[in-house]
PLY file of the C-alpha trace (Angstrom):
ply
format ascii 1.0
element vertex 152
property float x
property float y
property float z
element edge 151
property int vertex1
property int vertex2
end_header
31.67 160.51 -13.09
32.21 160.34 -16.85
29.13 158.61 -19.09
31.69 156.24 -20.32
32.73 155.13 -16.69
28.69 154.94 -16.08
27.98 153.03 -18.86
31.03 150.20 -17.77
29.22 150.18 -14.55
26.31 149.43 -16.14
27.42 146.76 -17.91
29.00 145.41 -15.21
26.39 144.96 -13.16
23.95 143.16 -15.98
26.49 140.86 -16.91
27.35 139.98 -12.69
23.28 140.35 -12.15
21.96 138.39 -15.50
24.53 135.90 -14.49
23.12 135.01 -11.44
19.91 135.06 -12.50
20.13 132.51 -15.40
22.61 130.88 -14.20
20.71 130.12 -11.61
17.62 129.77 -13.22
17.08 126.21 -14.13
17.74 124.99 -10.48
14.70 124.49 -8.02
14.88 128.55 -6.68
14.57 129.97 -9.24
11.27 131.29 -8.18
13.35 132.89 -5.15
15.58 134.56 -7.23
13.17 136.02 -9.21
10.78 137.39 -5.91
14.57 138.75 -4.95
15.29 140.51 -8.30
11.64 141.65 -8.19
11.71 142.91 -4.43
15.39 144.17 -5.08
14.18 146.52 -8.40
10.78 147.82 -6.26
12.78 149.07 -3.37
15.60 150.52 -5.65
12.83 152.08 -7.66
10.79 153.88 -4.70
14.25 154.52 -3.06
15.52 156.61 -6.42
12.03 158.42 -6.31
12.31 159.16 -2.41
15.95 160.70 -3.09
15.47 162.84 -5.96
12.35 164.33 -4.80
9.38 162.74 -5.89
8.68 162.91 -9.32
8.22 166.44 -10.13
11.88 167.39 -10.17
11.87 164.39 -13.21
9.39 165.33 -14.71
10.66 169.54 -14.29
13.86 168.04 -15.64
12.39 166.49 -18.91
10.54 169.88 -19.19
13.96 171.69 -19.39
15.31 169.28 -21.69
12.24 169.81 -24.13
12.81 173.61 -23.85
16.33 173.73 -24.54
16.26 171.32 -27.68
13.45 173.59 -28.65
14.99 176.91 -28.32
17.90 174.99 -30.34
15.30 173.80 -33.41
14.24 177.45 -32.95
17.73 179.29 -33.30
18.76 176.69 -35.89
15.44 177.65 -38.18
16.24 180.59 -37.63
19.29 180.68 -39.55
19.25 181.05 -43.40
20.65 178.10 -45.32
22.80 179.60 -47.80
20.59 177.85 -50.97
17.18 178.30 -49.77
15.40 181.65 -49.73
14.39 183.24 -46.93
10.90 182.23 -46.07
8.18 185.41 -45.75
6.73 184.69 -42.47
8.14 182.36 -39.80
6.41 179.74 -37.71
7.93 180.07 -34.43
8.81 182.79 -32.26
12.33 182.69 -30.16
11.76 183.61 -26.47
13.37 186.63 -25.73
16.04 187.02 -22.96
13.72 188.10 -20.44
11.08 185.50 -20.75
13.87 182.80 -20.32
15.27 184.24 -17.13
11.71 184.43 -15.21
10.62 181.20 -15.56
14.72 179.71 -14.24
14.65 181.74 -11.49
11.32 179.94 -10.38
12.77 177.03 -10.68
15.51 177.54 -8.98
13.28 179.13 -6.22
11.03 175.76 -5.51
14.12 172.84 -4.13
13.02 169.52 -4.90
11.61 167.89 -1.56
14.00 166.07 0.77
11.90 163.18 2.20
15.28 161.46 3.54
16.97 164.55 4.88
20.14 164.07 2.87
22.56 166.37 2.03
21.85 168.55 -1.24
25.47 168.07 -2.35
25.08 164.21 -2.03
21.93 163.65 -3.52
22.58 163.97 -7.23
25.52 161.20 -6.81
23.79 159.37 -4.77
20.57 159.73 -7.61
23.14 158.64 -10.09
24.27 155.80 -8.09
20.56 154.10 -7.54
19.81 154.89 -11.17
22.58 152.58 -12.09
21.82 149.61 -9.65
18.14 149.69 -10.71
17.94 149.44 -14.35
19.65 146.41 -14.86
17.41 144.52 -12.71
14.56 146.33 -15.00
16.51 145.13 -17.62
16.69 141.96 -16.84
12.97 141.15 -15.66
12.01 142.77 -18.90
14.34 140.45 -20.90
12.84 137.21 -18.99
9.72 138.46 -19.38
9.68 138.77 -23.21
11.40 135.34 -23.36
8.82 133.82 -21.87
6.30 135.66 -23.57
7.27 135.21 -27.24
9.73 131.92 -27.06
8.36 129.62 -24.58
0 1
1 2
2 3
3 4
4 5
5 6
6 7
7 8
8 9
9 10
10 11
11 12
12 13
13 14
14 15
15 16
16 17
17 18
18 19
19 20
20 21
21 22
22 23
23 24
24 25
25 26
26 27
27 28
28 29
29 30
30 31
31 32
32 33
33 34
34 35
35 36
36 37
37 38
38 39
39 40
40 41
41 42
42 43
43 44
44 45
45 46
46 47
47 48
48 49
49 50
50 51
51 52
52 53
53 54
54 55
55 56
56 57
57 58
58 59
59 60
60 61
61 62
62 63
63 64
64 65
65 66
66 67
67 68
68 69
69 70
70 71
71 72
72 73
73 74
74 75
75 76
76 77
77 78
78 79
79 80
80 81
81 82
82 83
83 84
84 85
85 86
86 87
87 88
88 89
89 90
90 91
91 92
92 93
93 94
94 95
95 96
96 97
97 98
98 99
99 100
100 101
101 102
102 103
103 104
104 105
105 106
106 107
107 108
108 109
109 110
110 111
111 112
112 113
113 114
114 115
115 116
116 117
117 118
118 119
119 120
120 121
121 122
122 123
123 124
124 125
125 126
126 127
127 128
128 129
129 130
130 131
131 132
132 133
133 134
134 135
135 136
136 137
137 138
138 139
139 140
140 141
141 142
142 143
143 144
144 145
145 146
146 147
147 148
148 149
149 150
150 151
């Protein structure tokens, strides 16, 4: 699924979601509507967590992020700007080739734990999927809540 295709879906869903919610705000259930949102975005939420794995493999996956925007600040200071001089000594040290390969392969050696017993080819789509029908209904709790904080 494309990131534009995502992001529609998205949308979609806050629009058809925040629509319901204040448009049905000002009648008398309001209060349900918001235990339902509330309920709905809780079970979502620990659902997400049960499928991907807990919250090491998030937390592994920000790690990997962090290191591969940091080997790129590294190989991109590494490079000499055609102006500046080349510094005496430098900061950082690149990994070398060998260092990098150790610590993926025990990564790839620990699987993230399947609580649920779903398939490993349909849990990152299904991952996706959850991800996408739980943060608008962060969204929009976190909207109400900062409307009624600051303008009411």
């Amino acid at each position: 699924m494309s990131k534009q295709k995502k992001l529609l879906i998205l949308l979609g869903l806050f629009v058809v979601l925040g629509g319901i919610y204040w448009g049905l705000g000002s009648i008398v259930m309001n209060m349900t509507i918001l235990y339902i949102y509330y309920a709905l975005c809780m079970i979502l939420s620990v659902l997400y967590i049960l499928v991907a794995g807990g919250i090491r493999p998030i937390v592994d996956e920000d790690r990997r992020r962090e290191e591969k925007s940091r080997k790129q600040y590294l190989a991109d200071k590494g490079k000499l700007h055609p102006i500046k001089r080349r510094d005496k000594y430098r900061r950082f040290r690149v990994k070398g080739e060998g260092e990098e390969k150790i610590s993926e392969e025990q990564r790839e050696k620990e699987p993230a734990p399947n609580l649920l017993n779903i398939p490993e080819e349909k849990r990152p789509m299904l991952c996706t999927w959850l991800l996408l029908c739980v943060l608008p209904f962060y969204l929009i709790l976190l909207i109400d809540w900062v409307f009624l904080k600051f303008f009411s």
